[in-house]
N, CA, C and O atoms as CSV, one atom per row, in Angstrom:
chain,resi,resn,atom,element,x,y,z
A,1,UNK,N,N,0.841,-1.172,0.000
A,1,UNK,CA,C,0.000,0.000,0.000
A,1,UNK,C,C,0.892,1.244,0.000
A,1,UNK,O,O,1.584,1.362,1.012
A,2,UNK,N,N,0.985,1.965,-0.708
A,2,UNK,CA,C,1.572,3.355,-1.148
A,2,UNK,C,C,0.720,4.860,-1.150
A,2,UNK,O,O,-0.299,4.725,-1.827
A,3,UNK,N,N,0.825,6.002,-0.687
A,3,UNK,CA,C,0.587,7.049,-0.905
A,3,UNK,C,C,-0.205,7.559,-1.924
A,3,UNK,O,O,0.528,7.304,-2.880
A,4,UNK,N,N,-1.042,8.022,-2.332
A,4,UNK,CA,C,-1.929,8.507,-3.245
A,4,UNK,C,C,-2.681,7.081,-3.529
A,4,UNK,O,O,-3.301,7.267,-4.577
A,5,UNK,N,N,-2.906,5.774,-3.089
A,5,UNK,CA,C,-3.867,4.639,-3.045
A,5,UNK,C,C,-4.893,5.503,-2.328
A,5,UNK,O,O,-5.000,6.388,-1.479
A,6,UNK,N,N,-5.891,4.392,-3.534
A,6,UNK,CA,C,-7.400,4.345,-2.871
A,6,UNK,C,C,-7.589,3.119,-2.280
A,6,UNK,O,O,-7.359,2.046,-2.839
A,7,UNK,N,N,-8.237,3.331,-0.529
A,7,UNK,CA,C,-8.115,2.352,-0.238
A,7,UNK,C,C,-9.657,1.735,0.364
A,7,UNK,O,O,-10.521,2.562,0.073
A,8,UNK,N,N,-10.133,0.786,0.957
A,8,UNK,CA,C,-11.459,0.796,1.361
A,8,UNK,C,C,-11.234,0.398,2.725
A,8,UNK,O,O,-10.491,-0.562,2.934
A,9,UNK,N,N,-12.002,1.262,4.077
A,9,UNK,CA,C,-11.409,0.661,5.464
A,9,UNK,C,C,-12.706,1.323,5.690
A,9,UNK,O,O,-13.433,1.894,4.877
A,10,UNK,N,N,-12.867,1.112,7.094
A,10,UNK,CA,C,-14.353,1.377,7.896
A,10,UNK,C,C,-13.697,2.694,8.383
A,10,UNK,O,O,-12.615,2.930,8.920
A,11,UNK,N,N,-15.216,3.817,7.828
A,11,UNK,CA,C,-15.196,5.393,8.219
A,11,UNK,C,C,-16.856,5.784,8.730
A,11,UNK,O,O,-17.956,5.610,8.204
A,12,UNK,N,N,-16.476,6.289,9.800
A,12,UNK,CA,C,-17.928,6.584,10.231
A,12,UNK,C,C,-18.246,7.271,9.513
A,12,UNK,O,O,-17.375,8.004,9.046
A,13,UNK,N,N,-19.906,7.450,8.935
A,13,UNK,CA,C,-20.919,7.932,8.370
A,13,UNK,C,C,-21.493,9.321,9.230
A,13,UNK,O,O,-21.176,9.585,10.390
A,14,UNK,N,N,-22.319,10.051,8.450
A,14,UNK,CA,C,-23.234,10.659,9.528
A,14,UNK,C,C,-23.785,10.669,10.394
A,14,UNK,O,O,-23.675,11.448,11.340
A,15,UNK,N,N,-24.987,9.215,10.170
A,15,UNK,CA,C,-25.308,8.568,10.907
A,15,UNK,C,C,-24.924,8.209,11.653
A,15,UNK,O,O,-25.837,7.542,12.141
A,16,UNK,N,N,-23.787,8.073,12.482
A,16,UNK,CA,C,-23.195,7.619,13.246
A,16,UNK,C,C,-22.650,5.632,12.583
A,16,UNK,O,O,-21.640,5.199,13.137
A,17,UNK,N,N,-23.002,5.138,12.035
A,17,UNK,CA,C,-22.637,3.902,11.307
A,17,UNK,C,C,-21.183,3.604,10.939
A,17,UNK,O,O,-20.700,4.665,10.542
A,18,UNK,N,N,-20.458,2.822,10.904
A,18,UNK,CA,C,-19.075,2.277,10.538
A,18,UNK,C,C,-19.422,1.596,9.221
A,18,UNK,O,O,-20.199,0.644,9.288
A,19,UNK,N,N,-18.951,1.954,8.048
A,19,UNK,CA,C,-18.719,1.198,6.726
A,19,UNK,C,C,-18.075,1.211,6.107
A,19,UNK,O,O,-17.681,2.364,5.928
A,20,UNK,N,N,-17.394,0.221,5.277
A,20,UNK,CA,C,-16.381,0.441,4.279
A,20,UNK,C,C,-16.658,1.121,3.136
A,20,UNK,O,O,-17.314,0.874,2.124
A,21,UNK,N,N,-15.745,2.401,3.685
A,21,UNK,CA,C,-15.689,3.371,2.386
A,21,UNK,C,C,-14.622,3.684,1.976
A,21,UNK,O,O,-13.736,3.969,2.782
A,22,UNK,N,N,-14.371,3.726,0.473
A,22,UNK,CA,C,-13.292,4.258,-0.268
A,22,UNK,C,C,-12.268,5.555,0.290
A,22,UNK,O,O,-12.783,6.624,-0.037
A,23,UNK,N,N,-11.181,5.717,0.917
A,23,UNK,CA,C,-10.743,7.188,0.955
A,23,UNK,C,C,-8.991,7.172,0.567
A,23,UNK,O,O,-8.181,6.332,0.960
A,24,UNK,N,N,-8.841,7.822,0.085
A,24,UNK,CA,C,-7.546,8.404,0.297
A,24,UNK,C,C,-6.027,8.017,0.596
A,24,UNK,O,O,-5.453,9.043,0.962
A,25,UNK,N,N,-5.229,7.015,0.581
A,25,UNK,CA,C,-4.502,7.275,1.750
A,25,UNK,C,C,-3.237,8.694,0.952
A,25,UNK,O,O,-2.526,8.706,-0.053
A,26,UNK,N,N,-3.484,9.576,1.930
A,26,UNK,CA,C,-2.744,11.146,2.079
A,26,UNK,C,C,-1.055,10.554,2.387
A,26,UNK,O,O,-0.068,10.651,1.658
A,27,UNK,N,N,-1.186,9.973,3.652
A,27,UNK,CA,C,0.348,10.088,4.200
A,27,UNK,C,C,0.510,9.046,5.275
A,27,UNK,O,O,-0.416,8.688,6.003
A,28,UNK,N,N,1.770,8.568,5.332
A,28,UNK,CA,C,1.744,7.544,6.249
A,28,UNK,C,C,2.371,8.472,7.692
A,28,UNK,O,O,2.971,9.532,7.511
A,29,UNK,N,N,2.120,7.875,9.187
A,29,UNK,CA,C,2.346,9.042,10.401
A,29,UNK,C,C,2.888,8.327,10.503
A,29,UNK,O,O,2.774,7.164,10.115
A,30,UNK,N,N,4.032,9.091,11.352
A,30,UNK,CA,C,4.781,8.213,12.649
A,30,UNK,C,C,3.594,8.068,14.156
A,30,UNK,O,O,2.427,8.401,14.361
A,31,UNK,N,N,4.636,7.414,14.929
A,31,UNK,CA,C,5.443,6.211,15.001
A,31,UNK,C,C,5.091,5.047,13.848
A,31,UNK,O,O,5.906,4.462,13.135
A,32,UNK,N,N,3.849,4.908,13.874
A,32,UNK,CA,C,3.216,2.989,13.045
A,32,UNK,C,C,2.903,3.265,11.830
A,32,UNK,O,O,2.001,2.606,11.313
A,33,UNK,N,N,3.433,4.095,11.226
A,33,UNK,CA,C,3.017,4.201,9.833
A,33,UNK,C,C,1.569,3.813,9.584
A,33,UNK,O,O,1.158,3.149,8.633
A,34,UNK,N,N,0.683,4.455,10.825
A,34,UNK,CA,C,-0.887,4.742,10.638
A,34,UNK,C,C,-1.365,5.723,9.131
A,34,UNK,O,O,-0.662,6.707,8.901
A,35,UNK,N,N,-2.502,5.433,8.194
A,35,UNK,CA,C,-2.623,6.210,7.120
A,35,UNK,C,C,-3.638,7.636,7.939
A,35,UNK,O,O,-4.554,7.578,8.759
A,36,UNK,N,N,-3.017,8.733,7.318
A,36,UNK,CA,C,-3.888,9.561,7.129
A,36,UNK,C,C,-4.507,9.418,5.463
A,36,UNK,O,O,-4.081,9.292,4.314
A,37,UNK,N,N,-5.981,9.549,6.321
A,37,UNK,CA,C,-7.006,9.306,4.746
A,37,UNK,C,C,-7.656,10.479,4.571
A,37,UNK,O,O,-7.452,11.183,5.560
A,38,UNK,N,N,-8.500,11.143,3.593
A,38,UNK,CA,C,-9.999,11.313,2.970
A,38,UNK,C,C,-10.637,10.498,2.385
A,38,UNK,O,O,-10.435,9.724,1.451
A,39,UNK,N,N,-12.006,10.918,3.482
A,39,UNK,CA,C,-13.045,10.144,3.018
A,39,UNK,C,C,-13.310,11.016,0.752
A,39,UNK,O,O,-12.945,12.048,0.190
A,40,UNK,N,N,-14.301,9.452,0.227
A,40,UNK,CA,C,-14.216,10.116,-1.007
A,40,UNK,C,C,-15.559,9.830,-1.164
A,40,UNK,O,O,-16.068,8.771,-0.797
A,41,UNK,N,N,-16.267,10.915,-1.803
A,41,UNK,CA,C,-17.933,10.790,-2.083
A,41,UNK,C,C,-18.438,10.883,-3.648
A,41,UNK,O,O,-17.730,11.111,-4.629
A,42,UNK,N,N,-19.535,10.698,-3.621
A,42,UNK,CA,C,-19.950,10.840,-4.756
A,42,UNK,C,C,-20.959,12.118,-5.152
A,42,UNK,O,O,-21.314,12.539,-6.253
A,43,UNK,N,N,-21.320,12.622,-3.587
A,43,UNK,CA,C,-21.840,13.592,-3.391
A,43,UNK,C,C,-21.149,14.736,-4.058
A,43,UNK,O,O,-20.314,15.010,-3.196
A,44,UNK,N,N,-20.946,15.623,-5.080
A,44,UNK,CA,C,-20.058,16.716,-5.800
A,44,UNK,C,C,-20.682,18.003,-5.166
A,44,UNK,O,O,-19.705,18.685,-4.857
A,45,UNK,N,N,-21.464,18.465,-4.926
A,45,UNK,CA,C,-22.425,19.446,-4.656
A,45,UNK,C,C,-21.668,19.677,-2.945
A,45,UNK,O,O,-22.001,20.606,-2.208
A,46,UNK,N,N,-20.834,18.831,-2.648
A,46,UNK,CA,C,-20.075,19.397,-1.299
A,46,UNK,C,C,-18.827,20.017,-1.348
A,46,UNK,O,O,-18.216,20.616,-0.462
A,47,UNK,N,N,-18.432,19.707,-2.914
A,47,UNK,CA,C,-17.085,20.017,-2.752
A,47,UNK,C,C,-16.387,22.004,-2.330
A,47,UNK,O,O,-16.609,23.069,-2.905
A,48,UNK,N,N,-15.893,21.800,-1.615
A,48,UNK,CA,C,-15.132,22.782,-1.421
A,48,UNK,C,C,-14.339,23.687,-2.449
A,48,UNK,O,O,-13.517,23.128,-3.175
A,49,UNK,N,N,-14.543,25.106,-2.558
A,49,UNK,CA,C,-13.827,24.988,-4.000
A,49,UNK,C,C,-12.452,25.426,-3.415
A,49,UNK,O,O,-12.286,25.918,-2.299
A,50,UNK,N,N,-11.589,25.195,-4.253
A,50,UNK,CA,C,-9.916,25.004,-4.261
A,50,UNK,C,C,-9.331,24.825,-2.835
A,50,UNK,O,O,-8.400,25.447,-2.323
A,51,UNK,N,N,-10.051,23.882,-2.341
A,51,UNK,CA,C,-9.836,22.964,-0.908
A,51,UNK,C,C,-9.816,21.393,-2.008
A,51,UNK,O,O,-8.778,20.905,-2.455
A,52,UNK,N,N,-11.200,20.849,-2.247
A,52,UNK,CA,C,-11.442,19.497,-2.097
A,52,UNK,C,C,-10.889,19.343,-4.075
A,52,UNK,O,O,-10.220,20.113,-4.764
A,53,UNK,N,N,-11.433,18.251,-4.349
A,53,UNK,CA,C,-11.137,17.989,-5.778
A,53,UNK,C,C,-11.563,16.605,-5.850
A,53,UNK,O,O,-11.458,15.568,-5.194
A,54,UNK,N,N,-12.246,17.151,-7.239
A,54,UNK,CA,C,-13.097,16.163,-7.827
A,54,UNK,C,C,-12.211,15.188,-9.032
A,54,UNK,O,O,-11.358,15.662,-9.782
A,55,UNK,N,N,-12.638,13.746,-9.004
A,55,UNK,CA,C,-12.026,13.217,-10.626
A,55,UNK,C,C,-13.366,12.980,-10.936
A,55,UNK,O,O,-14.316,12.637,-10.233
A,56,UNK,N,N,-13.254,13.235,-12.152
A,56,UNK,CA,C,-14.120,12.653,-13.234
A,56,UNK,C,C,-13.859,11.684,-14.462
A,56,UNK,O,O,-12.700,11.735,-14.874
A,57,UNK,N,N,-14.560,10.960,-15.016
A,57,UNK,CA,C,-14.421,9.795,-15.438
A,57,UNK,C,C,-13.165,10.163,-16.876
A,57,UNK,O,O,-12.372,9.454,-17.495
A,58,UNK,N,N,-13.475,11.375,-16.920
A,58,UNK,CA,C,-12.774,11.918,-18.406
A,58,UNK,C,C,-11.472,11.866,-17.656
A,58,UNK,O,O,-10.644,11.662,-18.544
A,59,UNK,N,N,-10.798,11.943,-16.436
A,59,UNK,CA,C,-9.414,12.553,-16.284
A,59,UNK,C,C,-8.816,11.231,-16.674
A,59,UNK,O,O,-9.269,10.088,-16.732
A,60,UNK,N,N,-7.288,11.937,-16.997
A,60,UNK,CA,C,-6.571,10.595,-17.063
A,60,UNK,C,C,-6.527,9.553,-16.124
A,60,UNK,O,O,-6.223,8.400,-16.431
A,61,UNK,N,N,-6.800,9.894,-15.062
A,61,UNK,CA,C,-5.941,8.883,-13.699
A,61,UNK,C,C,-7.328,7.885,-13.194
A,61,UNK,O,O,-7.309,6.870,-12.497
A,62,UNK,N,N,-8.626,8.666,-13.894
A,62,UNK,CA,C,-9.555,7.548,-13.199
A,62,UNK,C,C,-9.306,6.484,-13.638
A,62,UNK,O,O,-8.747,5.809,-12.773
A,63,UNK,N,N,-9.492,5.707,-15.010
A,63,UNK,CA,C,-9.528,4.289,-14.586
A,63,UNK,C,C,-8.694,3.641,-13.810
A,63,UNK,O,O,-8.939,2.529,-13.342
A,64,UNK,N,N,-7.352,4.469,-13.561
A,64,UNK,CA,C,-6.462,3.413,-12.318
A,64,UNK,C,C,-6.939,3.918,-10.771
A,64,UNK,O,O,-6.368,3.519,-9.756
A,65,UNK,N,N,-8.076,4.857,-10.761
A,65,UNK,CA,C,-8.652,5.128,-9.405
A,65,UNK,C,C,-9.301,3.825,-8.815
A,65,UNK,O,O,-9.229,3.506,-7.629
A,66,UNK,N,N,-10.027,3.023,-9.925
A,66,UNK,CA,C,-10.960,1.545,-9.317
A,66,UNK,C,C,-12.249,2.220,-8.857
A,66,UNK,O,O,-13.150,1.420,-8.607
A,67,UNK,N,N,-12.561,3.599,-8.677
A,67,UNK,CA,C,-13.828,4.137,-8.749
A,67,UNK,C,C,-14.808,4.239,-9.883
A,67,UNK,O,O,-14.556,4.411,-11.075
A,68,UNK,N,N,-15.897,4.112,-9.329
A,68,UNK,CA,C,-16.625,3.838,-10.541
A,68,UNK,C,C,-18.048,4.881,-11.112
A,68,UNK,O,O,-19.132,4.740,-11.677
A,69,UNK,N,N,-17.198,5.948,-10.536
A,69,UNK,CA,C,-18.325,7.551,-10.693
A,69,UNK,C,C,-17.586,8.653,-10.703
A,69,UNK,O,O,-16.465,8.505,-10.215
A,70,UNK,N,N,-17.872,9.800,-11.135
A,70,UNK,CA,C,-17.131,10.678,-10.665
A,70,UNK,C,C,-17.189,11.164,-9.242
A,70,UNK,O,O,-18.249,11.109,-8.617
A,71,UNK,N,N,-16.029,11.661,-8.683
A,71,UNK,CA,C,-16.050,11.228,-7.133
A,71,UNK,C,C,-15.175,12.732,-6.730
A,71,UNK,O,O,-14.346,13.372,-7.376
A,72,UNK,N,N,-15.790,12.951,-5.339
A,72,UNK,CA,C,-14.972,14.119,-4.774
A,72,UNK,C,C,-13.848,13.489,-3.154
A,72,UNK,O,O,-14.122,12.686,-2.262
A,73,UNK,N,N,-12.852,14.157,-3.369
A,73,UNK,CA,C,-11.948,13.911,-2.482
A,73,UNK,C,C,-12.202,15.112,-1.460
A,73,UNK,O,O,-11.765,16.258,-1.565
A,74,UNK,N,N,-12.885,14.667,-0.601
A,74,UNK,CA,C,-12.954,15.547,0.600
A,74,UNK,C,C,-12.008,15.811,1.452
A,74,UNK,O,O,-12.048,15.031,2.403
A,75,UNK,N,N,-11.097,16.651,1.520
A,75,UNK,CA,C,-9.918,17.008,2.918
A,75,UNK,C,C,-10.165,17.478,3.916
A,75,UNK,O,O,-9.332,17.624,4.811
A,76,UNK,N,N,-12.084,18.027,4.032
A,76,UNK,CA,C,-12.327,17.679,5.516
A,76,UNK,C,C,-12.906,16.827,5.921
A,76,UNK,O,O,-13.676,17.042,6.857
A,77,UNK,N,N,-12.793,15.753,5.476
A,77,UNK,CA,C,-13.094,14.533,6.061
A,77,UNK,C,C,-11.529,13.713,6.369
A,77,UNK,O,O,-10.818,13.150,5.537
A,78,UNK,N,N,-11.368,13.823,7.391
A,78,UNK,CA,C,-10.156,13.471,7.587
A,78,UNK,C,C,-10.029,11.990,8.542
A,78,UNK,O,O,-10.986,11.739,9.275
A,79,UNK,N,N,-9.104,11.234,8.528
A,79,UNK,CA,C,-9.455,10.189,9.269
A,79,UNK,C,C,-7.773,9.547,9.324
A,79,UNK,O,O,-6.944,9.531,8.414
A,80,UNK,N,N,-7.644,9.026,10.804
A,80,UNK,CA,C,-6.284,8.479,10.522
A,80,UNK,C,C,-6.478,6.650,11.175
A,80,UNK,O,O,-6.849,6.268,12.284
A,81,UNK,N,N,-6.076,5.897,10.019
A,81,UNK,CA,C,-6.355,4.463,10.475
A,81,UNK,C,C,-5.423,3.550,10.595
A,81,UNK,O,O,-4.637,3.169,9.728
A,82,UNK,N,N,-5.521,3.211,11.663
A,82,UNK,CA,C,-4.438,1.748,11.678
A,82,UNK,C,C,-4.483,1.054,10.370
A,82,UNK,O,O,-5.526,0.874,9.743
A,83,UNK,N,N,-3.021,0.579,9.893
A,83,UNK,CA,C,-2.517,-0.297,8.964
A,83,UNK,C,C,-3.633,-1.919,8.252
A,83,UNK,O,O,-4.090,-2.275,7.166
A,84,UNK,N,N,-3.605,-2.492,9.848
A,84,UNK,CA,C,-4.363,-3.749,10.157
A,84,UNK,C,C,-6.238,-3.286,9.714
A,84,UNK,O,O,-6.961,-4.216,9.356
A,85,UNK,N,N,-6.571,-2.483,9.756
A,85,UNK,CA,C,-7.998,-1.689,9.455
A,85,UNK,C,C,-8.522,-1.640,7.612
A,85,UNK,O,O,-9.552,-1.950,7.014
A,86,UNK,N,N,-7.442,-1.189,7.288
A,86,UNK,CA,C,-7.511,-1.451,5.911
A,86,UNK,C,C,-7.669,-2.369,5.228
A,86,UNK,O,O,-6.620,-3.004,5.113
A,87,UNK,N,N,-8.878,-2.983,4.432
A,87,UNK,CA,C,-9.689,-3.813,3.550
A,87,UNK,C,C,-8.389,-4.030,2.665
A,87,UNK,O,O,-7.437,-4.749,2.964
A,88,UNK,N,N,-8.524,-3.338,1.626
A,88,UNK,CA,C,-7.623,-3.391,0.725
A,88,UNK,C,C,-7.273,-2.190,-0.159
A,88,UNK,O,O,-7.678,-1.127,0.311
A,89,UNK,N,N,-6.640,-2.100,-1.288
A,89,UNK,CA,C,-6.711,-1.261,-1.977
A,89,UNK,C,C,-7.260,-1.376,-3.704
A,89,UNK,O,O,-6.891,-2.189,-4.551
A,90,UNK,N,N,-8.035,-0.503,-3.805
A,90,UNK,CA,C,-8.683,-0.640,-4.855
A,90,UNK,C,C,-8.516,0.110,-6.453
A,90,UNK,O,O,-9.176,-0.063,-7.477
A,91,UNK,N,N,-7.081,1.201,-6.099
A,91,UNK,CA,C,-6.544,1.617,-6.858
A,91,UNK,C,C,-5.597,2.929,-6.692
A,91,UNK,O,O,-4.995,3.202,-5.653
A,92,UNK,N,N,-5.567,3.657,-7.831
A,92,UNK,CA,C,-4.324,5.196,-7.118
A,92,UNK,C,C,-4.624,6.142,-8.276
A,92,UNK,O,O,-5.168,6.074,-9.378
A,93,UNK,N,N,-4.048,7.009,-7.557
A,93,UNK,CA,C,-4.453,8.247,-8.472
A,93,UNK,C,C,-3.217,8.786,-8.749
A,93,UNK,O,O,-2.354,8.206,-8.089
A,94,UNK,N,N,-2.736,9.733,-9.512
A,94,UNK,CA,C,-1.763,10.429,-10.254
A,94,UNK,C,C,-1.371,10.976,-9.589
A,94,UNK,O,O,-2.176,11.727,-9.040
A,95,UNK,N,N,0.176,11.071,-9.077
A,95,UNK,CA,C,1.085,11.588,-8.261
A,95,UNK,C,C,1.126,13.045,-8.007
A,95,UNK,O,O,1.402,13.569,-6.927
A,96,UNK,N,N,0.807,13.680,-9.172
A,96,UNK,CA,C,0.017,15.268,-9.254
A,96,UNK,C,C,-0.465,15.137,-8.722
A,96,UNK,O,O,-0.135,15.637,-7.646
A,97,UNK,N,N,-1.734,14.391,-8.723
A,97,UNK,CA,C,-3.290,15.277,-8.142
A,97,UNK,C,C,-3.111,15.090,-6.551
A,97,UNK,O,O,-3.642,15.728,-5.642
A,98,UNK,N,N,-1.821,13.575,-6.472
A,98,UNK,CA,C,-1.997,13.290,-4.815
A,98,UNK,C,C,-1.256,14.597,-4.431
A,98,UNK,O,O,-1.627,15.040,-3.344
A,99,UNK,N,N,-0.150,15.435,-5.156
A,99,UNK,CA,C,0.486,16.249,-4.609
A,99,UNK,C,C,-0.325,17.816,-4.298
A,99,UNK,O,O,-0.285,18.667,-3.409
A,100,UNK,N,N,-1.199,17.575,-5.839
A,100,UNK,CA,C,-1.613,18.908,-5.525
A,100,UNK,C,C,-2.847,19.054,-3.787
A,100,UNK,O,O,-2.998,20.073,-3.113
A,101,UNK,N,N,-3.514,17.640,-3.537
A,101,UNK,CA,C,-4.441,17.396,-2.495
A,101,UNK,C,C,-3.403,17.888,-1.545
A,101,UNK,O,O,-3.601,19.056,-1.209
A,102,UNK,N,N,-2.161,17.226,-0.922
A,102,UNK,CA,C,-1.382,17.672,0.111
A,102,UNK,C,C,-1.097,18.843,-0.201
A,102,UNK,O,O,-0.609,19.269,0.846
A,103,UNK,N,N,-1.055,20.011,-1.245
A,103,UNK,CA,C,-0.273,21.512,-0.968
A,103,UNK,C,C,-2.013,21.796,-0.847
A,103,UNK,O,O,-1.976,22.726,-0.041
A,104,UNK,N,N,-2.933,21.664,-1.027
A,104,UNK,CA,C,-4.141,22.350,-0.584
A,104,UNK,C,C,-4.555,22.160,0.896
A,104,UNK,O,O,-5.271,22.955,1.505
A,105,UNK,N,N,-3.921,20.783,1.521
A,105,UNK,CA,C,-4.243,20.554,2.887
A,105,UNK,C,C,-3.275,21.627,3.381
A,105,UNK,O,O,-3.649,22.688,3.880
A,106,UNK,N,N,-2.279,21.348,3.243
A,106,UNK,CA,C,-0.987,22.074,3.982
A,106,UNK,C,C,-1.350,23.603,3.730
A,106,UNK,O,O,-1.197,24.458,4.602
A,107,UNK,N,N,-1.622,23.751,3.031
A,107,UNK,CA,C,-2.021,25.334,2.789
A,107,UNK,C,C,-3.040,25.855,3.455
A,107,UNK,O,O,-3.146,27.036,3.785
A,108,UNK,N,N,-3.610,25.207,3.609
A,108,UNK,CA,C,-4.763,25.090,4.792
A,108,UNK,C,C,-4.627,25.130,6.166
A,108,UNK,O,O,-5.194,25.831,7.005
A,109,UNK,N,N,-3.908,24.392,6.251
A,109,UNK,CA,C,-2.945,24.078,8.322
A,109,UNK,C,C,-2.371,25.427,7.980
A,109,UNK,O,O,-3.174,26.290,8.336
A,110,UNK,N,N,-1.547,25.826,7.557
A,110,UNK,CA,C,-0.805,26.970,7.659
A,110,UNK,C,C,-1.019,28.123,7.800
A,110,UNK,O,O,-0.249,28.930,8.320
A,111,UNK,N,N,-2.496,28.425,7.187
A,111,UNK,CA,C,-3.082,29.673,7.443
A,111,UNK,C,C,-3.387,30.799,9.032
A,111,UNK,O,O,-3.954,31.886,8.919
């Protein structure tokens, strides 16, 4: 499992519910190389503008995303999960877009 993977692990819902949902993995933390994730929706109508970012089926990098809609990468949905938690991975996205997601988070903390 590598950096800019999409991965599927249990993220609480609104509802309060635990399910396996698709997110992110952002960055691995110290000490345990725990993932920081975003959750990823299909909901577009939330996205944040020049915070979150959307793929759509036209970009290059979706078909190696393993998503199967156009989908928004939420960075406030944030979540950090043990290694052992993670389902699997279901695909990755383009080393750009993972970079440009981290200078929009970081740009964000920094403010």
């Amino acid at each position: 499992m590598n950096e800019g993977d999409i991965v599927l692990t249990p993220l609480p819902q609104a509802n309060g519910q635990i399910k396996n949902r698709p997110a992110l993995f952002l960055r691995a933390l110290p000490p345990f190389k725990d993932l920081l994730v975003c959750g990823i929706s299909t909901q577009l109508q939330q996205q944040v503008a020049g915070f979150d970012e959307i793929i759509r089926r036209q970009d290059a990098d979706f078909a190696a995303s393993g998503l199967v809609a156009d989908s928004l990468f939420r960075l406030g949905f944030l979540a950090v999960i043990p290694r052992n938690k993670v389902v699997g991975s279901i695909g990755k996205i383009a080393p750009v877009r993972h970079t440009r997601l981290l200078k929009n988070l970081s740009d964000y903390l920094i403010k």
